[in-house]
C-alpha positions in Angstrom: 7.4 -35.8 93.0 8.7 -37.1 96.6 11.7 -35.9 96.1 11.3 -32.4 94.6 9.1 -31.9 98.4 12.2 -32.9 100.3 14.0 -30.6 98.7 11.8 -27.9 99.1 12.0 -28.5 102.7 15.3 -28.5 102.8 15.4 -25.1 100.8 12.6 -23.7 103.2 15.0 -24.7 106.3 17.8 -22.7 104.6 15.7 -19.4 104.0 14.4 -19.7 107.8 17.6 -19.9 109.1 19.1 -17.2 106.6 16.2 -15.3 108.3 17.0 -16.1 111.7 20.7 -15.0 111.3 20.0 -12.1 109.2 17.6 -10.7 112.0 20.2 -11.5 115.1 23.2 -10.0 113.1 22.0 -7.2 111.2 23.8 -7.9 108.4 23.1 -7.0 105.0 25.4 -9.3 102.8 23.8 -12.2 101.4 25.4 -15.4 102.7 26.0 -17.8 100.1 24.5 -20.6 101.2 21.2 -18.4 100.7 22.1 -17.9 97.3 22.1 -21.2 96.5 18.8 -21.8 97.9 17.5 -19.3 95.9 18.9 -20.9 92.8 17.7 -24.1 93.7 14.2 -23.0 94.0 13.8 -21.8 90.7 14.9 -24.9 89.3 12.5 -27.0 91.5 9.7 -25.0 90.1 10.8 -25.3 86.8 11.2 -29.4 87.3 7.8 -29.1 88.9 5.7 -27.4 86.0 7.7 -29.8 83.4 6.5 -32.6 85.3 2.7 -31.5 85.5 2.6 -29.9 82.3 -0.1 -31.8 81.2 -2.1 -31.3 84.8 -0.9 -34.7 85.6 2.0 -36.9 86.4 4.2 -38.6 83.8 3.8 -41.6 85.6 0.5 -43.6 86.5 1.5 -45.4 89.6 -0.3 -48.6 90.2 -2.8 -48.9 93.4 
């Protein structure tokens, strides 16, 4: 599950910069590298809700 946050983050830094740009250059094509993020996303929520499908992790980590 660690890793599915990092790359959250990473797609969250991606839509703030798109956001950033988008605002200082008034430009209405979407760059790709926005695209991607978007695509990304949806398959991190997907892995996510396979992961906890049962409300929990597959994995019962010791501690």
């Amino acid at each position: 599950m660690r890793g599915i946050r990092d790359i959250e983050r990473k797609i969250e830094q991606v839509e703030s910069k798109a956001l950033v740009t988008e605002k200082t250059e008034q430009s209405e094509s979407q760059p790709a590298e926005m695209t991607e993020a978007q695509i990304a996303k949806g398959y991190v929520a997907a892995v996510r809700v396979l992961l906890l499908e049962d409300g929990d992790p597959p994995l019962e980590l010791p501690g």
